[in-house]
C-alpha positions in Angstrom: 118.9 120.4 120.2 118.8 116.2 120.4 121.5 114.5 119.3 121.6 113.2 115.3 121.2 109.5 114.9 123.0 107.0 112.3 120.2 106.7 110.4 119.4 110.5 110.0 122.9 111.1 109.5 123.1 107.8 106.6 119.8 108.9 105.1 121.2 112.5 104.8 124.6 111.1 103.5 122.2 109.3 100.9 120.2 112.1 99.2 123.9 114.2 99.1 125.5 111.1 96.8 122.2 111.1 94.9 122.5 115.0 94.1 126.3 114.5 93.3 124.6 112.2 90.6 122.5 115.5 89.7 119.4 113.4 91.1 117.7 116.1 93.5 115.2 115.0 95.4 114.6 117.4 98.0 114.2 120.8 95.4 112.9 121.7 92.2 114.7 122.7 89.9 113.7 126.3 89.8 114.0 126.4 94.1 118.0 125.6 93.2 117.5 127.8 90.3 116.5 130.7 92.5 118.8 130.2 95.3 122.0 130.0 93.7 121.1 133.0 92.0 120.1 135.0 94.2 122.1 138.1 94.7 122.2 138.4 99.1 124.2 135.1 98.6 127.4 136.7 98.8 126.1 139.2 101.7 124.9 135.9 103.7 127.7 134.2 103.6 129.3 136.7 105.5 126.7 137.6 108.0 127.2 135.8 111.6 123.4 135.6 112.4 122.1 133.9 109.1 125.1 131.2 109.2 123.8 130.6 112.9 120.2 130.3 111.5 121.3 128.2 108.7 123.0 126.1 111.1 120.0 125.5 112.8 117.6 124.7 110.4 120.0 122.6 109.0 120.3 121.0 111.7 116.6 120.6 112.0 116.5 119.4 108.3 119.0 116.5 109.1 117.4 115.1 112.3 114.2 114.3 110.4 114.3 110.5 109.5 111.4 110.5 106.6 111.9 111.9 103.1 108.3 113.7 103.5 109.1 114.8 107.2 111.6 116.6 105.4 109.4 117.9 102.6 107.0 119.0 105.0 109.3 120.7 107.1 111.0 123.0 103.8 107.3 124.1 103.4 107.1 125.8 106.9 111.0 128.0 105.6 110.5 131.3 104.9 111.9 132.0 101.1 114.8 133.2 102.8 115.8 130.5 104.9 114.5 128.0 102.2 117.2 130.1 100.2 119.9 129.9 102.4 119.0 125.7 103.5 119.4 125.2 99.4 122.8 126.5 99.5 123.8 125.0 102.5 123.1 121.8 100.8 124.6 122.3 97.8 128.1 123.8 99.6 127.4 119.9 101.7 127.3 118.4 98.0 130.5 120.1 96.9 132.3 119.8 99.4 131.3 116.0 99.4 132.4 115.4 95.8 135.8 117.8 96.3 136.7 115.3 99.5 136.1 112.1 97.1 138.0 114.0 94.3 142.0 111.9 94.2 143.5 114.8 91.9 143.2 118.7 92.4 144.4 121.4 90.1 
């Protein structure tokens, strides 16, 4: 794996504050639909060899520097992996708005 640059890393940090705006560009609607219900999403997040998938497409994903490399490159997922990249980034976009977030309850 090559090293992630600032400007993969700023772009990336760009399209998460968009979808903490609910602007997604990367997925359709029915893609984030699809993925957060799908039902091996529970199974998934406990299985050792999908999280070390997801971490490498994911870190695929994020090394592209062009919004349409990055289109391109969801095209070539499987539905699985294109399921589990989706809530990746979403958990990324959470996690994001929880860290900006002053007060919890």
């Amino acid at each position: 794996m090559q090293d992630l640059t600032y400007d993969c890393l700023e772009q990336m940090d760009n399209l998460i504050l968009q979808s903490a705006k609910g602007v997604h560009l990367l997925f359709e609607k029915n893609e984030i639909v699809a993925a957060l219900n799908d039902v091996n999403r529970h199974k998934d997040e406990n299985d050792i060899e999908k999280l070390k998938k997801i971490q490498e497409v994911l870190y695929e994903f994020i090394s592209l520097k062009r919004y349409d490399e990055k289109r391109d490159f969801l095209k070539t997922l499987s539905k699985g992996e294109h399921s589990l990249l989706i809530r990746a980034y979403f958990k990324i976009v959470e996690n994001s708005m929880m860290n900006k977030v002053k007060t919890r309850h």
